[in-house]
C-alpha positions in Angstrom: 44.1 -69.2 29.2 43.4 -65.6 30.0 40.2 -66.6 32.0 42.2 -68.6 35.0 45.8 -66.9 34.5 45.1 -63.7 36.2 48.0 -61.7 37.8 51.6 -61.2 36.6 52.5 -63.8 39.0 50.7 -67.0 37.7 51.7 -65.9 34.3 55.6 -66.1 35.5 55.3 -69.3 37.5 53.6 -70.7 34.6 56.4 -69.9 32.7 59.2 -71.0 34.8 57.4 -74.6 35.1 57.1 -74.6 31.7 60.9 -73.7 30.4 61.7 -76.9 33.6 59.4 -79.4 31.2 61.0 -78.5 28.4 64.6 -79.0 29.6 63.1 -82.6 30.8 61.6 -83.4 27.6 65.0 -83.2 26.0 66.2 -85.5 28.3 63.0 -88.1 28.1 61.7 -87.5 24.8 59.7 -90.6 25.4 58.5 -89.4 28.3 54.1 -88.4 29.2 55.0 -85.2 30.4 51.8 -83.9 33.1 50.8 -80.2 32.5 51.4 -77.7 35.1 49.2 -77.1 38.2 47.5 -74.0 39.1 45.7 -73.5 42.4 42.8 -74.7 42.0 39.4 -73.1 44.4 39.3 -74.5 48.1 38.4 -77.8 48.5 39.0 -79.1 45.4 42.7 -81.1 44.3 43.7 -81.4 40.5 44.8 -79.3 37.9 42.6 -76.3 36.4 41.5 -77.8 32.6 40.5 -75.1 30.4 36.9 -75.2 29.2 36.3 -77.2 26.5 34.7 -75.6 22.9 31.6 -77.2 21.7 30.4 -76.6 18.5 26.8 -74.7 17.9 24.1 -77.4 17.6 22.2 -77.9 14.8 18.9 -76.8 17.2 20.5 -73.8 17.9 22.4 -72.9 14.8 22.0 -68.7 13.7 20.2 -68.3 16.9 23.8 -67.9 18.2 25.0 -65.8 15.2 25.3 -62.7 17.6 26.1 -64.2 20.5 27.9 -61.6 23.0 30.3 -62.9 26.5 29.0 -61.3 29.6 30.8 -59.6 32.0 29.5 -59.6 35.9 29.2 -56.5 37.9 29.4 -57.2 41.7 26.6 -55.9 43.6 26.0 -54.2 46.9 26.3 -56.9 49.7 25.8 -57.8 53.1 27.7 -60.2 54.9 25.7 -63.0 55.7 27.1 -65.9 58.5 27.0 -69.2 57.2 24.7 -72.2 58.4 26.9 -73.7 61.0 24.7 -76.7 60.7 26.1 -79.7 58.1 25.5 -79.4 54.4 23.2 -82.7 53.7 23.8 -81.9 49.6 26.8 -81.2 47.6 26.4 -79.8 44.3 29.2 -79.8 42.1 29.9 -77.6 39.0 32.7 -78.4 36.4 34.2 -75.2 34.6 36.3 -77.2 32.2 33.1 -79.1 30.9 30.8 -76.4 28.8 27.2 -77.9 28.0 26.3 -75.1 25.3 26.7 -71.2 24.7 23.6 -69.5 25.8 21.3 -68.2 23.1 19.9 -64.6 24.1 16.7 -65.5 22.3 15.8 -68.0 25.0 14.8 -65.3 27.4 11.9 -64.1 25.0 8.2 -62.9 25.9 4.7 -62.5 23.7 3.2 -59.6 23.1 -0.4 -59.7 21.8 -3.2 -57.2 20.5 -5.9 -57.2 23.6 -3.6 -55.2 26.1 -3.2 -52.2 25.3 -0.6 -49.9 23.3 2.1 -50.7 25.6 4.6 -48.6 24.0 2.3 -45.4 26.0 2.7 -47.3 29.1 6.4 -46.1 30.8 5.8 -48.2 33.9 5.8 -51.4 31.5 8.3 -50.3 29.3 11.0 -49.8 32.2 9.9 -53.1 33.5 10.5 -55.4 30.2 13.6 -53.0 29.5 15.1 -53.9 32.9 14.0 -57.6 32.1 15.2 -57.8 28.8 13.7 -60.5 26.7 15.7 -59.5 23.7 12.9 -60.7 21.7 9.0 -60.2 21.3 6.9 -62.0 19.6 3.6 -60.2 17.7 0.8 -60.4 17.4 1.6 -63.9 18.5 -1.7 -66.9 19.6 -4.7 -67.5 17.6 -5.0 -63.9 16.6 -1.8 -64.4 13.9 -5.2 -66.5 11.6 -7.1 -63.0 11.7 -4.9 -60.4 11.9 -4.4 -58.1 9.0 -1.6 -56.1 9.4 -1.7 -53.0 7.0 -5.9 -52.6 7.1 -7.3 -50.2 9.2 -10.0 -50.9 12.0 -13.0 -52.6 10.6 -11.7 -52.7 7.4 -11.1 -56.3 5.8 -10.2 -57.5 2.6 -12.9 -58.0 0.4 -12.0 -61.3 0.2 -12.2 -62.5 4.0 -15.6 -64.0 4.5 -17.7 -62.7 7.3 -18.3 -66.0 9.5 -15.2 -68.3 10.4 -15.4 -72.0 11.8 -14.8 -71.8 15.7 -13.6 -75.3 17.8 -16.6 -77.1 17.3 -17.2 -76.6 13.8 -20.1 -74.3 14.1 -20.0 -71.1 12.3 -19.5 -67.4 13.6 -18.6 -64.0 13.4 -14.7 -64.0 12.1 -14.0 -61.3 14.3 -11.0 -60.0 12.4 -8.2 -58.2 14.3 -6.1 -54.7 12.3 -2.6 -53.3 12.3 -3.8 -50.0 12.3 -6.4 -50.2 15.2 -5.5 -47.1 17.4 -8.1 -47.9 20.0 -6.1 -48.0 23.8 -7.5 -50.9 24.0 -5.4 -52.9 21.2 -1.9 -52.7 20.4 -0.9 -50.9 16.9 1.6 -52.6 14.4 3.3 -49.1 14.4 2.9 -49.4 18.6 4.7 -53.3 18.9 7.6 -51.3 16.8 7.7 -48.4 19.1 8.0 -51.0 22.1 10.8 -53.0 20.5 12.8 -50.0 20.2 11.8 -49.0 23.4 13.0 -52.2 25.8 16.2 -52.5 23.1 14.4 -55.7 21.8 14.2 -57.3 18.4 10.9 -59.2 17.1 9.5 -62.5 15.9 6.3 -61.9 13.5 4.0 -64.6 12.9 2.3 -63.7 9.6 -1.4 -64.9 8.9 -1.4 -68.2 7.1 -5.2 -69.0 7.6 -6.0 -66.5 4.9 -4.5 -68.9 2.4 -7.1 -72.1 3.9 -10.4 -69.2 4.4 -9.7 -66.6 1.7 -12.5 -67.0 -1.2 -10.0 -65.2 -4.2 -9.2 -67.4 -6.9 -5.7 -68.1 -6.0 -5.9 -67.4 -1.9 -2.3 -68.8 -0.9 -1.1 -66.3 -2.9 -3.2 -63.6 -1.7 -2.2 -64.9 1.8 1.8 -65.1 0.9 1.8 -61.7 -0.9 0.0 -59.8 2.3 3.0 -61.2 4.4 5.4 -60.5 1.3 4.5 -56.8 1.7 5.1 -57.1 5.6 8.6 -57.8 5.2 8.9 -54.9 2.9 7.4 -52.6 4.9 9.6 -53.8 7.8 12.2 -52.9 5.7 15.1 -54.8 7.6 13.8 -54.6 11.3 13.1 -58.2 11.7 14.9 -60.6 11.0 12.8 -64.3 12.4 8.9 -64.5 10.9 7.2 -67.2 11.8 4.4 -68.5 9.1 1.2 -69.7 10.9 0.2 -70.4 14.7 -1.2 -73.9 15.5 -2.9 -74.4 12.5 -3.2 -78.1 13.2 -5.5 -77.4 16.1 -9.3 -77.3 15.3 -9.7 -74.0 17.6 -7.6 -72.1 14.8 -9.2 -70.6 12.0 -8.5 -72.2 8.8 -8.8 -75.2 10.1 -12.1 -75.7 8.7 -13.1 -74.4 5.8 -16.2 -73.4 3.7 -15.3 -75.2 0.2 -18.5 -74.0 -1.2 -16.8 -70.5 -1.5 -13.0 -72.2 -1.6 -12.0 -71.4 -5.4 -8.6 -74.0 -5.6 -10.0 -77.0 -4.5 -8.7 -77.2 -0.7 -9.7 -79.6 1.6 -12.5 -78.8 4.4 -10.2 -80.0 7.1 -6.0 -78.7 6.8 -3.4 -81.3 6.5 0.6 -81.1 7.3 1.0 -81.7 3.4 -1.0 -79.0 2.2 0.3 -76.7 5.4 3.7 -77.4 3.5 3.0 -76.7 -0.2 1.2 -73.1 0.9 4.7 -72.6 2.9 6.8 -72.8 -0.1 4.3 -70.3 -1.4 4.8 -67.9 1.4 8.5 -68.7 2.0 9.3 -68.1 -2.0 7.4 -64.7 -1.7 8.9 -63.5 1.8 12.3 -63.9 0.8 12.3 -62.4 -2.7 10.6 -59.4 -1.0 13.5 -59.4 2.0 15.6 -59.6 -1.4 14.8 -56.7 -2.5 14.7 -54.5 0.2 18.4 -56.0 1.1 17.4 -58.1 3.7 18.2 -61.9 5.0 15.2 -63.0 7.0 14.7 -66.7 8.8 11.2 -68.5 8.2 10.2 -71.0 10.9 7.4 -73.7 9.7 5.3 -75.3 12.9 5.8 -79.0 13.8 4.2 -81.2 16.6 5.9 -81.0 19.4 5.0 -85.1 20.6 4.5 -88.2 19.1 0.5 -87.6 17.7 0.1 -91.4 17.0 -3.1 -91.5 19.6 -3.8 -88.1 19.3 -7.5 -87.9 19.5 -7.2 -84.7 16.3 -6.6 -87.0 13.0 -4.5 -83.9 11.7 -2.3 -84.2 14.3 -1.3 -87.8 13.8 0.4 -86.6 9.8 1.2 -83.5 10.4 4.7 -83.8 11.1 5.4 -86.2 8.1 3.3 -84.2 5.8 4.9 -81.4 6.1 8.8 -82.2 6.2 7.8 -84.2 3.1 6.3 -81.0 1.6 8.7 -78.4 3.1 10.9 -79.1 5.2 13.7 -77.6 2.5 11.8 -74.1 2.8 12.0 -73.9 6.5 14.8 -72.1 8.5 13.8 -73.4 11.7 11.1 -75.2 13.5 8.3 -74.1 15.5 7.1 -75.9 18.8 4.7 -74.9 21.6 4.2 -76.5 24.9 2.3 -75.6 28.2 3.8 -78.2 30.1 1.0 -79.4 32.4 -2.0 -81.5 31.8 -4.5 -79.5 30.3 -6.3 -77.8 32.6 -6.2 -79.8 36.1 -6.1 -78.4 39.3 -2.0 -79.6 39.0 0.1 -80.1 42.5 3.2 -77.6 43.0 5.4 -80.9 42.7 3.8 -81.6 39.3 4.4 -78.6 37.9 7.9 -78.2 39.2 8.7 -82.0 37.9 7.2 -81.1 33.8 10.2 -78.4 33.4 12.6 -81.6 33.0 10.9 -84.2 31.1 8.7 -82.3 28.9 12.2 -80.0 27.6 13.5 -83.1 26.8 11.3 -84.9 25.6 10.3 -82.3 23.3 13.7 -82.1 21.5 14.2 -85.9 21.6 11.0 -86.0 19.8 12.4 -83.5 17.1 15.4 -85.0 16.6 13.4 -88.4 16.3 10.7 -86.7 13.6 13.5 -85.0 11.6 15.0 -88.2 11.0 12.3 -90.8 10.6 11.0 -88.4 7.4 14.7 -87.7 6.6 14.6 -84.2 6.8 17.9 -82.2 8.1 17.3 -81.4 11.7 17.7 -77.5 12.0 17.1 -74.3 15.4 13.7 -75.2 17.5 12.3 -72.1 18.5 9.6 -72.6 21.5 7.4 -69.8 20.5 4.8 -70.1 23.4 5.5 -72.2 26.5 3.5 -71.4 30.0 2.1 -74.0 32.1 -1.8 -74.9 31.8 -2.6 -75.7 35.5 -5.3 -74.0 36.9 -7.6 -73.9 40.0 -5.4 -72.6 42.9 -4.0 -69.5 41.2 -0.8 -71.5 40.0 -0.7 -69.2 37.1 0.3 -66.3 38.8 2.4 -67.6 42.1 5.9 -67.9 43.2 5.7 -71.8 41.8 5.2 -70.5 38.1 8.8 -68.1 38.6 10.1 -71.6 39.9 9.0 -73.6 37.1 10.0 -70.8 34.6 14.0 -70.5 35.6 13.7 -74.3 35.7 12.2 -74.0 31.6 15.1 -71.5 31.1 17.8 -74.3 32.4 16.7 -77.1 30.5 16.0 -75.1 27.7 19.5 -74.0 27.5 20.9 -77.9 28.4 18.8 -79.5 25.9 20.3 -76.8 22.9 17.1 -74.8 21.8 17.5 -72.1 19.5 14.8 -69.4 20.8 11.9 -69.4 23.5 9.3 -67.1 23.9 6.9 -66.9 27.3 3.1 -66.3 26.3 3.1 -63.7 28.0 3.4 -60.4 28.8 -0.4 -59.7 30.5 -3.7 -61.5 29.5 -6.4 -61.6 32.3 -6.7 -62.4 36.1 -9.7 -65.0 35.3 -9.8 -66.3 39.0 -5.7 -66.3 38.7 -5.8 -68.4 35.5 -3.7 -65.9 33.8 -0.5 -66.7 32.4 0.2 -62.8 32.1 3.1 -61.8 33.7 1.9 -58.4 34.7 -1.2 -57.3 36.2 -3.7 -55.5 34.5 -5.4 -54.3 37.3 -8.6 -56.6 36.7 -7.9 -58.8 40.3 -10.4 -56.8 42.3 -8.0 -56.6 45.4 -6.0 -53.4 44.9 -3.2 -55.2 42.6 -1.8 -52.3 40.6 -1.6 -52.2 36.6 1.5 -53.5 35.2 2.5 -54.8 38.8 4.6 -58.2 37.8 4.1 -61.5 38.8 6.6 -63.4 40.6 7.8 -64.7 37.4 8.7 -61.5 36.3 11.6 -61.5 39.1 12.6 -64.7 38.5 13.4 -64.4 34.9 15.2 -60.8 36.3 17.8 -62.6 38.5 18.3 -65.6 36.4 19.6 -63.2 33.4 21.5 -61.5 35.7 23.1 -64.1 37.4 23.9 -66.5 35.1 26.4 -66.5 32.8 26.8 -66.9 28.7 27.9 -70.9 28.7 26.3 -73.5 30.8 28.5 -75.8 32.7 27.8 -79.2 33.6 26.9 -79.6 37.5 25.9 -82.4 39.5 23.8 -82.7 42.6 24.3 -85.6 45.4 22.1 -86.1 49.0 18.3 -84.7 47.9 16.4 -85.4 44.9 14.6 -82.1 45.2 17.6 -79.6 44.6 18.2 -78.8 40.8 21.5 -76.9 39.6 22.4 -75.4 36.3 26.1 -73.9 36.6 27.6 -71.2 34.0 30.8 -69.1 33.4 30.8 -65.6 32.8 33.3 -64.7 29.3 34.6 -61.9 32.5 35.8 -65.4 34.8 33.1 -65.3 37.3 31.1 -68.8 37.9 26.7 -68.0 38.2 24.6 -71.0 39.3 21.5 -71.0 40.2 20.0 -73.7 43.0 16.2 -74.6 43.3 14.5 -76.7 45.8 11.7 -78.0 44.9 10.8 -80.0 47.9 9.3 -78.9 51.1 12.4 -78.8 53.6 15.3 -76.9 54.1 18.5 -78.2 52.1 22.0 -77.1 53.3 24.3 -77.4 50.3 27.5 -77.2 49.8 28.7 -76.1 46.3 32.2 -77.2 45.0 33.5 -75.9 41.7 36.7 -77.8 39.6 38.6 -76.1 37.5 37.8 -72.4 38.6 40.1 -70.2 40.3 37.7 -68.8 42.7 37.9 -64.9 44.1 37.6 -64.4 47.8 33.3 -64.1 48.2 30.1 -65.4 46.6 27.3 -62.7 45.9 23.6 -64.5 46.6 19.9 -63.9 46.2 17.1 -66.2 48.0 13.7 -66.2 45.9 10.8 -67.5 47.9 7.2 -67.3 48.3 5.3 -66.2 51.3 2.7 -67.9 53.6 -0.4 -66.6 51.7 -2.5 -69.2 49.1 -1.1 -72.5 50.7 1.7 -73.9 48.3 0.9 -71.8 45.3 1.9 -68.0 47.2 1.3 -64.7 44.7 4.3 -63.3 47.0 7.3 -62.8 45.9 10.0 -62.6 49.1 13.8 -61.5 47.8 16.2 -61.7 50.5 12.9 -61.4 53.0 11.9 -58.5 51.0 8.7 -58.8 49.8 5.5 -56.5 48.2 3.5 -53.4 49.8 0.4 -54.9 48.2 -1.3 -58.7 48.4 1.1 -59.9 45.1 3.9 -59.5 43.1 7.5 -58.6 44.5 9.6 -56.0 45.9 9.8 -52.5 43.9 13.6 -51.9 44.8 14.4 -55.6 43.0 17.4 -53.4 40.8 19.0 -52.1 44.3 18.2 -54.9 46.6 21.7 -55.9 48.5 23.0 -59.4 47.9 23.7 -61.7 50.7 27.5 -62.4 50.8 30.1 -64.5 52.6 33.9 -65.2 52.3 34.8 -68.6 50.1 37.7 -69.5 52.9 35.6 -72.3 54.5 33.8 -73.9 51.7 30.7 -72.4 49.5 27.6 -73.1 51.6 24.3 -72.2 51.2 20.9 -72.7 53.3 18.0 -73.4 50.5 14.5 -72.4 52.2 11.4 -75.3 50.9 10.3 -73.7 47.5 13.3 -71.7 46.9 15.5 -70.2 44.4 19.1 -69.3 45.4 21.0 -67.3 42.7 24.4 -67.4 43.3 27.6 -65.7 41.8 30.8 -66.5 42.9 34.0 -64.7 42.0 36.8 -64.7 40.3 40.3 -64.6 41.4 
């Protein structure tokens, strides 16, 4: 293929051997004949196979629909002596053996409406253009159940009630959230547009589905699906995923509980997965014959558990899965999961956090595939929607550990087939460093700068840049603490990116089959710094770190790789808590 027959040369020999086989086969027409060798990178023996096609999975499906091949531009570099001590781990990476195409929409971020207008804020919007998430979810969280989109501030329908159920069931001000709220303090439907356009992004709108469970009208689901009907008109094309609900099994979401003493269509007080899934079909029907008519083709996503709820201590839980792919599962697109990984709020080690980006990505889609079939309903895309982590207590939130754990989400993300994926999320709130913001908004009290990003920010950076548009399969011998996830560029270069999770230094040695390697590998070493014990709010790139007390290096678009020559072997020094992103090229 075009990939690993480069020059003139190849082509010819290639050639020649051929027109030899061909002469023999007339001779031997009984004969296995062995395909030709090409060079293969140093240190490896064997032919060069071509990379296999896969087909799209099912849990990715359109999500690849516009799905581009990158091409790697080599970056400044310095050259960089290698270790001369022994490599102690050999990771290996097989070009022939593709895992899955990567989805562009697994790179996503949330916006939501307590930050600000972001769309007047240039420092952000170079930031998340440089980053580019592709897509941006809004208004995203619990403020999707009382957000009305087209009303202006203080202004709700006559038919919201004036007191919601919170968690515990006690009743309280609804505290309703508008589209057209110009306040700085809020951010304006016409504003998340502006930003979209802005950082060359595309959105995911989750409409308000609560109004169908707290809405007093006669007929409130369709009240409810005919606001978010008139949505995607006024949209007119822009969107193209819409999400209906946001963790409306959970009791802290409004509509959860309802007042039936001013319900009108007999709902129950407490939600259910069945009746979740009959007001879908409502909503679905409505927003597509308003996409209809404006043109459009949109994608609805309907919201599933994301673990077996058998012992869940919330009853809705347990059925919700079953009642609605019993109800709806025909109406939905896609499914909706969200996950923040750790145990809810514990004080969570650096090595338990690091550890959930494996077995909870897996588990998660095991579990989907499991649910889909047990209520026989097709399987179809997963889009993660929120993910973060939920530790808290030693600023884990907001350290070097959360970038870790993040390009470790992307990775398994992309080897366990998921559709879409979207961080929660772009800034929230210091709170003592219990923010999963990944920008500052200057509330720390120590001189942090607003919009300054978190180290996650530059993790997220380099992992789009240096890995490719398939995933690879790689393999990792001598240490339990080094993960790999290996990619191809559609241009012939190889990107994979090497984390140490453990607390010593690894030397590895990286060996690639079937890749014609170039003559140098281009590398970046992520690491935290010494302040904040394991969980560091430093970000160090190539020893290049902050001018204030978090966050990373301004000059992360012009920082110099590290470089060395591939004659010798690929080899690589991995500092404890590290993040080496490494490009090697083509030939």
């Amino acid at each position: 293929m075009k990939l690993y027959l480069t020059t003139n040369k190849l082509k010819l020999t290639y050639l020649g051997i051929g027109l030899l086989f061909l002469l023999a086969c007339k001779k031997t027409p009984k004969e296995v004949i062995a395909e030709p060798t090409v060079p293969t990178n140093p240190g490896n023996t064997g032919d060069i196979i071509p990379p296999k096609s896969v087909p799209v999975a099912n849990t990715i499906g359109f999500f690849m629909d516009d799905w581009q091949g990158k091409a790697f531009v080599a970056p400044n570099f310095v050259d960089v002596p290698k270790s001369t001590s022994p490599a102690n781990v050999t990771v290996g990476a097989d070009f022939s053996e593709t895992v899955a195409k990567v989805s562009k929409y697994l790179f996503g971020n949330n916006t939501n409406p307590y930050i600000g207008q972001l769309a007047t804020e240039p420092l952000l919007v170079g930031h998340v253009k440089n980053l580019s998430p592709n897509i941006l979810r809004f208004p995203g969280g619990n403020i999707a159940s009382v957000f009305f989109w087209n009303a202006d501030a203080n202004q709700k329908p006559a038919d919201a009630p004036s007191t919601l159920y919170n968690t515990s069931g006690t009743s309280v001000n609804a505290g309703y959230w508008y589209g057209k709220n110009t306040a700085n303090w809020t951010l304006s439907l016409a504003n998340y547009y502006n930003f979209l356009q802005q950082t060359n992004s595309t959105g995911i709108i989750t409409v308000n589905y609560s109004y169908a469970r707290y809405g007093t009208s006669t007929h409130p689901d369709q009240v409810a699906a005919h606001l978010a009907a008139d949505w995607v008109r006024f949209d007119k094309g822009k969107t193209k995923y819409w999400e209906i609900g946001n963790e409306d099994a959970g009791p802290w979401q409004a509509g959860y509980k309802i007042n039936t003493a001013t319900n009108k269509d007999g709902q129950p007080e407490i939600i259910n997965g069945a009746l979740y899934g009959k007001h879908f079909k409502v909503f679905a029907d409505s927003m597509r014959k308003a996409a209809s008519e404006i043109g459009s083709v949109i994608k609805i996503g309907g919201q599933l558990i994301q673990y077996d709820a058998t012992t869940s201590s919330n009853v809705v839980d347990k059925n919700w899965n079953s009642g609605f792919l019993s109800a709806a599962a025909g109406a939905a697109d896609f499914y909706i999961v969200h996950t923040y990984y750790t145990p809810y709020a514990q004080n969570s080690t650096a090595s338990v956090i690091l550890n959930t980006a494996v077995t909870e990505s897996k588990m998660i889609m095991d579990y989907m595939k499991k649910t889909t079939q047990d209520n026989g309903a097709s399987l179809k895309p997963i889009a993660m929607t929120e993910w973060n982590i939920f530790a808290e207590g030693s600023k884990q939130q907001v350290s070097h550990i959360a970038g870790m754990h993040a390009i470790m989400v992307l990775g398994e993300l992309i080897k366990n087939n998921y559709g879409m994926a979207s961080r929660w999320d772009l800034a929230n709130g210091y709170s003592s460093g219990n923010d999963h913001g990944m920008f500052s908004l200057a509330d720390e009290g120590d001189g942090t700068t607003k919009w300054t990003p978190r180290p996650a920010f530059y993790h997220i950076y380099y992992f789009q840049k240096y890995f490719g548009d398939r995933m690879v399969t790689s393999t990792v011998t001598g240490s339990t603490d080094v993960v790999s996830y290996a990619s191809g560029y559609a241009s012939g270069e190889a990107g994979i990116v090497l984390v140490n999770k453990g607390t010593s230094t690894q030397i590895v040695n990286t060996e690639i089959k079937n890749f014609n390697a170039g003559s140098r590998y281009y590398y970046y070493t992520l690491t935290g710094s010494n302040d904040n014990g394991e969980f560091s709010r430093k970000l160090l790139i190539n020893d290049n770190g902050p001018d204030g007390v978090s966050g990373g290096p301004t000059n992360y678009q012009t920082l110099v790789a590290r470089s060395a020559t591939v004659v010798g072997g690929i080899k690589l020094t991995l500092p404890p808590r590290s993040v080496v992103y490494l490009v090697v090229d083509k030939k």
